[in-house]
DRENDO-1510 file (C-alpha; in Angstrom, 1 decimal, always signed):
<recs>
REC; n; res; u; v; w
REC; 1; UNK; +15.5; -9.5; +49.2 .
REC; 2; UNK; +12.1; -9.1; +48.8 .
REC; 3; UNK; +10.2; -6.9; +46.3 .
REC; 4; UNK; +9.2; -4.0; +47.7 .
REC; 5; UNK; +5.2; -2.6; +47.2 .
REC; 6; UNK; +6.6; -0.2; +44.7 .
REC; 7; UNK; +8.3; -2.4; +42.6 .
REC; 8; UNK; +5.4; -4.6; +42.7 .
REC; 9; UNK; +2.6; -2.2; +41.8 .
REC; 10; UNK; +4.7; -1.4; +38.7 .
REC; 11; UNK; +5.7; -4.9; +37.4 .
REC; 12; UNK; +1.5; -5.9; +37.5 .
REC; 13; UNK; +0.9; -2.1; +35.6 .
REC; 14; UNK; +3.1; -2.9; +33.2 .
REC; 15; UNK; +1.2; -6.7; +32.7 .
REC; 16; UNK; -2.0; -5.3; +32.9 .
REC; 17; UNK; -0.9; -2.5; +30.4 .
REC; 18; UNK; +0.4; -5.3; +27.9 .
REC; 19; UNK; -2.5; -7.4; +28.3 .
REC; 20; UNK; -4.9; -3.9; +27.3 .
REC; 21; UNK; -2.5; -3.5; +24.1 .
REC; 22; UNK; -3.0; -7.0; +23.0 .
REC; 23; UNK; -6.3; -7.0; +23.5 .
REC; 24; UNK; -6.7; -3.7; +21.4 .
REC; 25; UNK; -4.8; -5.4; +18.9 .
REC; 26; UNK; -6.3; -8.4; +18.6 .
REC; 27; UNK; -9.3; -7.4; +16.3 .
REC; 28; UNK; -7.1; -5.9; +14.2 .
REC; 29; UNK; -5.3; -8.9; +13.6 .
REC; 30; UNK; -8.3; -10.7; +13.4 .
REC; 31; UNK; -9.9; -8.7; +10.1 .
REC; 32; UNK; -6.6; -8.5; +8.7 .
REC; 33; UNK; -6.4; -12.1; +8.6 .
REC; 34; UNK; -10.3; -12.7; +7.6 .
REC; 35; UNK; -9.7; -9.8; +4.9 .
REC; 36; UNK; -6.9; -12.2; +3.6 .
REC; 37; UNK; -9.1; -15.2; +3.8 .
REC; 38; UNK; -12.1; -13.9; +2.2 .
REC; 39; UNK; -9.6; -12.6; -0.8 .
REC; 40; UNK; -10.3; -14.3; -4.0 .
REC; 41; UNK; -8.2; -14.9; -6.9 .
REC; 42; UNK; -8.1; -13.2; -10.1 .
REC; 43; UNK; -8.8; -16.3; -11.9 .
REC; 44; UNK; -11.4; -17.7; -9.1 .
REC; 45; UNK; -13.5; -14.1; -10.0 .
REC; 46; UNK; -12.7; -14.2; -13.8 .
REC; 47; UNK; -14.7; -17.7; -12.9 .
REC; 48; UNK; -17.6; -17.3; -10.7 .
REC; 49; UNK; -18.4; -13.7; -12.5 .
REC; 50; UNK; -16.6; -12.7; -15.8 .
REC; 51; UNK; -16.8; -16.2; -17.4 .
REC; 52; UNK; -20.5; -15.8; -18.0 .
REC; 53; UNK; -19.6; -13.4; -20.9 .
REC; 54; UNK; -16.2; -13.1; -21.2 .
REC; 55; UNK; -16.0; -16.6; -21.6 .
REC; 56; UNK; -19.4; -17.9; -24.2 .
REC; 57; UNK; -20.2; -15.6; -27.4 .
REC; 58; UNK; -23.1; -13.4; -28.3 .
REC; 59; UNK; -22.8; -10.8; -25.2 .
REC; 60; UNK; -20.4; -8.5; -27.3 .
REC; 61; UNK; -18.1; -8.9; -24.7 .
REC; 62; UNK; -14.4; -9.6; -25.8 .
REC; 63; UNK; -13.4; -13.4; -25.4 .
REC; 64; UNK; -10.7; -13.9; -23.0 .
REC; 65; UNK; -7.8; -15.3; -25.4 .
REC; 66; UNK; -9.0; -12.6; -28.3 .
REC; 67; UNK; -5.6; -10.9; -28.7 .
REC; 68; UNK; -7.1; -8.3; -30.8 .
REC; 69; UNK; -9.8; -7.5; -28.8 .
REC; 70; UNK; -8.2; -7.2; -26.0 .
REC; 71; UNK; -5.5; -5.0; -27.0 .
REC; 72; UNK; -7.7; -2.4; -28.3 .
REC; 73; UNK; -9.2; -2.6; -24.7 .
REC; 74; UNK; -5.6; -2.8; -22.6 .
REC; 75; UNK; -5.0; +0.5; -24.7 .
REC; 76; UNK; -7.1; +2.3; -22.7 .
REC; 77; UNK; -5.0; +1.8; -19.6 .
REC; 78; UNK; -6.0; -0.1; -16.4 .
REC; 79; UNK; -7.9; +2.9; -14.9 .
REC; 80; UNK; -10.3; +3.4; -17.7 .
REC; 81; UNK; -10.9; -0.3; -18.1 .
REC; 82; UNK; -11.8; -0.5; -14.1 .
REC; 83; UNK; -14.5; +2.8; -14.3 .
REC; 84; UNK; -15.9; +0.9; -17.0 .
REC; 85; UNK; -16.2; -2.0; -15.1 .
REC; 86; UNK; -17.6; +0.0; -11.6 .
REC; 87; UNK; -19.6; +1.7; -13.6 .
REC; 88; UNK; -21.4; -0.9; -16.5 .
REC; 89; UNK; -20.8; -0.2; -20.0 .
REC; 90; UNK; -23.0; -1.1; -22.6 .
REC; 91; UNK; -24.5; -4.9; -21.7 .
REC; 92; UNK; -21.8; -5.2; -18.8 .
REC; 93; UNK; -23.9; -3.9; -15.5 .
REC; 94; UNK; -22.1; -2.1; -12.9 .
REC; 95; UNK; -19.3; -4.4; -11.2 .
REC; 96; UNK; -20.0; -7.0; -13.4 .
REC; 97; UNK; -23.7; -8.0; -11.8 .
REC; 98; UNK; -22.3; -8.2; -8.5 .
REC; 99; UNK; -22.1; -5.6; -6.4 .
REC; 100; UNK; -19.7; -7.5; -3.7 .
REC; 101; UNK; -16.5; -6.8; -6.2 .
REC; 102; UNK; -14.6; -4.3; -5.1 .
REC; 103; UNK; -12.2; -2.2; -6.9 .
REC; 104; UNK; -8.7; -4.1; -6.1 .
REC; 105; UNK; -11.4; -7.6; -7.2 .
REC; 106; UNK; -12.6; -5.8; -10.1 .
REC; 107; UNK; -8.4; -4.6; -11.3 .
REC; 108; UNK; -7.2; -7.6; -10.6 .
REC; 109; UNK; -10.1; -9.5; -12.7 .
REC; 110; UNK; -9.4; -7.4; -15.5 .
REC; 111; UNK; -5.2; -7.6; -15.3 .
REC; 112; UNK; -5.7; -11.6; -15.6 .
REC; 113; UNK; -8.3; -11.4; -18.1 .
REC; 114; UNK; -5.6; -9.0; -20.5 .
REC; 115; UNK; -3.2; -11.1; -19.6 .
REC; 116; UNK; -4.8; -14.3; -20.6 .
REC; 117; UNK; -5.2; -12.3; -24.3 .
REC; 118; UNK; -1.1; -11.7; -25.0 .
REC; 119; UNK; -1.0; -8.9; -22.5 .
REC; 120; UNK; +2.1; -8.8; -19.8 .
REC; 121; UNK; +0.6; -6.6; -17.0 .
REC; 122; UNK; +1.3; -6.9; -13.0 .
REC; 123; UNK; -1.3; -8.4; -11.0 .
REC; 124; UNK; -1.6; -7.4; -7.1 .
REC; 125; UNK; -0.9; -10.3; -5.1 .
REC; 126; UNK; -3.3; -8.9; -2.2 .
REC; 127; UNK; -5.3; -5.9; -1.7 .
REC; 128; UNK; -2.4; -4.6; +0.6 .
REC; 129; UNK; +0.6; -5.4; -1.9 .
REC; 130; UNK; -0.6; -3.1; -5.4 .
REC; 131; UNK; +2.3; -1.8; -7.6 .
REC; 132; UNK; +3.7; +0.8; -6.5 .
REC; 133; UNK; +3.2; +4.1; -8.5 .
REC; 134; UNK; +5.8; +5.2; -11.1 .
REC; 135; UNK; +7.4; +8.6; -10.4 .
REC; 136; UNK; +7.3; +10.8; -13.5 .
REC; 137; UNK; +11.1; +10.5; -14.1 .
REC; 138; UNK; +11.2; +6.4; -14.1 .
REC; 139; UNK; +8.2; +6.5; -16.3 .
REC; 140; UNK; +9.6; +9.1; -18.6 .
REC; 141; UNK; +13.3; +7.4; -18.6 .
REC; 142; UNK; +11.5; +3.9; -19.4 .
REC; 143; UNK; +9.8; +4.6; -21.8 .
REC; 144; UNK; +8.8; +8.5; -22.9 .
REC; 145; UNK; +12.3; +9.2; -23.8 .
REC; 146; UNK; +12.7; +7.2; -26.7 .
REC; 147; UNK; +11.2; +10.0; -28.6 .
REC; 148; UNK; +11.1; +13.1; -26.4 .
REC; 149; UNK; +15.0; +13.1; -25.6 .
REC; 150; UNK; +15.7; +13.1; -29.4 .
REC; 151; UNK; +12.6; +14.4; -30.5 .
REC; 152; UNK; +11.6; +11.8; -32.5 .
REC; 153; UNK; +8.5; +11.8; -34.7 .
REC; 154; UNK; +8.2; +15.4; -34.1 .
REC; 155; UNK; +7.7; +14.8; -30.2 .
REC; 156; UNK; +8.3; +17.9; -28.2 .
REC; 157; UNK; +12.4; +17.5; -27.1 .
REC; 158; UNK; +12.8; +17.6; -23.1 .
REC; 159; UNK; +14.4; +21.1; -23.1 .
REC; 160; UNK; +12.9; +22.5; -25.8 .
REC; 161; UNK; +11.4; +25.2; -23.7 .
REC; 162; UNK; +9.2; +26.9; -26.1 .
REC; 163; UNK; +8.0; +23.8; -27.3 .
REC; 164; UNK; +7.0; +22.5; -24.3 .
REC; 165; UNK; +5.3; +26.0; -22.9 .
REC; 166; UNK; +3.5; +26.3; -25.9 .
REC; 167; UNK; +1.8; +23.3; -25.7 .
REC; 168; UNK; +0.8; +23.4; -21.9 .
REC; 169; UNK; -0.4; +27.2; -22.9 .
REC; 170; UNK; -3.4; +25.6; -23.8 .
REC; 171; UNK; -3.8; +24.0; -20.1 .
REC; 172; UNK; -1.9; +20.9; -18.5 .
REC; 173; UNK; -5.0; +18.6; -18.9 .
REC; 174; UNK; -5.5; +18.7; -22.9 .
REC; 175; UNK; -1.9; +17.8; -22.5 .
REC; 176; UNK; -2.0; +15.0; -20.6 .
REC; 177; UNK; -5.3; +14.1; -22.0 .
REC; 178; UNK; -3.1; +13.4; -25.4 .
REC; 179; UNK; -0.8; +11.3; -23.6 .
REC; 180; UNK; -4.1; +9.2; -22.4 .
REC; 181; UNK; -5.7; +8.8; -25.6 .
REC; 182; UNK; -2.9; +9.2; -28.0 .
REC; 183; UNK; -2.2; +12.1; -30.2 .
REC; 184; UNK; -0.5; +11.9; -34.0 .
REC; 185; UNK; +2.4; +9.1; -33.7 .
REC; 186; UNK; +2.0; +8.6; -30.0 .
REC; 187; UNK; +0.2; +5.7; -29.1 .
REC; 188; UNK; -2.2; +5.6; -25.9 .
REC; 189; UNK; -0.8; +6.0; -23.1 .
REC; 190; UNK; +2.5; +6.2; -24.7 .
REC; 191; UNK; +2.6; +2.5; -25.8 .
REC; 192; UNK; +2.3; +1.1; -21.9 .
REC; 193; UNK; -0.7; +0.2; -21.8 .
REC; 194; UNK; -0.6; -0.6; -17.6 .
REC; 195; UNK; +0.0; +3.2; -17.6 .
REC; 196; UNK; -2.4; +4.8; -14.9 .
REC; 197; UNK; -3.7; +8.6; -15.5 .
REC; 198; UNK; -1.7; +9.7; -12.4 .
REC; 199; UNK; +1.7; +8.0; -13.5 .
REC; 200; UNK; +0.8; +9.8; -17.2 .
REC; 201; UNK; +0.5; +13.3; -15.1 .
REC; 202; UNK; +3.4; +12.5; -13.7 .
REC; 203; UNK; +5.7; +11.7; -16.6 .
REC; 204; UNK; +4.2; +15.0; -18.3 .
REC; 205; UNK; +4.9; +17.0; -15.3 .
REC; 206; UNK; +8.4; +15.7; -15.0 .
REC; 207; UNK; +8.9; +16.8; -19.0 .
REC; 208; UNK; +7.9; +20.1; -19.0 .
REC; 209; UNK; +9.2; +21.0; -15.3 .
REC; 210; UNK; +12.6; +19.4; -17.1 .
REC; 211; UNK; +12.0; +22.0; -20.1 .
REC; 212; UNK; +11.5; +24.8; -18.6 .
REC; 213; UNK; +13.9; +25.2; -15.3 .
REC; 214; UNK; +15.9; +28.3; -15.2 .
REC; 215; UNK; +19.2; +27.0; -16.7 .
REC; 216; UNK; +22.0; +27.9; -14.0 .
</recs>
């Protein structure tokens, strides 16, 4: 039986429909896949544009494989290290002389370079694929609870209510600005260096909220 006008008027709307989504689609695809391609390692950037002074003395820059220098640096945190990079800091211009370096080029640049000095942090294997953030209550169970379940070295105890209001009664930011930089026996960043600002809101968020929820 033969098809009849109807049914043939739909099947070629349907083809031509398919053929306008592919063809929308296609550029899409096509910069994805250049993006990809014009991708560079960590190490190929460390090469063509940190090596010039990360890699020869006199610049003031720390020497990639200079433990020490480099962990006074990782302590920072990622985040700090990266503004400092955008942004030039002392006889490092902004992006490292070359304004083509992108953030994700720039983090990953620096992640290698620590990790080539004894440091252990997670490089991005693309600009699509970065860690994923850390809530507040994986960062605090990994690694702020070793002193603030217990209360160790006179860290405020999770529950502790009144501890914990009176320290964010003098506003959520000093807080977590002590967390950042370090405050009495808390290291930077609470000893993970990899830490980002927002994961350190987070974990100090988590804490207090933890501390001060109306006990059923």
């Amino acid at each position: 039986m033969s098809a009849t006008p109807t049914h043939f008027l739909l099947h070629r709307c349907r083809a031509t429909l398919w053929a306008a989504l592919l063809w929308l689609a296609l550029p899409l695809v096509l910069d994805a896949a250049l993006a990809r391609a014009d991708e560079r390692s960590a190490d190929a950037i460390v090469s063509q544009v940190c090596a010039a002074c990360h890699r020869k003395s006199g610049s003031g820059a720390p020497l990639i494989g200079d433990k020490n220098a480099w962990a006074r640096r990782s302590a920072q945190g990622l985040t700090s290290l990266t503004e400092h990079a955008l942004q030039g800091i002392r006889n490092m211009p902004a992006h490292g002389g070359n304004a083509n370096l992108s953030n994700i080029d720039l983090e990953r640049a620096i992640i290698h370079m620590v990790n080539q000095s004894g440091g252990n942090w997670i490089e991005p294997l693309n600009k699509d694929a970065l860690p994923a953030a850390r809530s507040g209550e994986q960062v605090v169970k990994a690694k702020c609870g070793s002193c603030h379940f217990t209360g160790l070295n006179g860290a405020p105890k999770i529950g502790d209510r009144q501890a914990w209001i009176g320290r964010v009664s003098r506003g959520l930011d000093k807080v977590i600005a002590s967390g950042i930089h370090g405050r009495g026996a808390m290291p930077a960043r609470g000893g993970v260096a990899d830490l980002s600002d927002d994961e350190m809101r987070a974990a100090v968020i988590y804490m207090f909220s933890q501390s001060t929820a109306t006990q059923k």
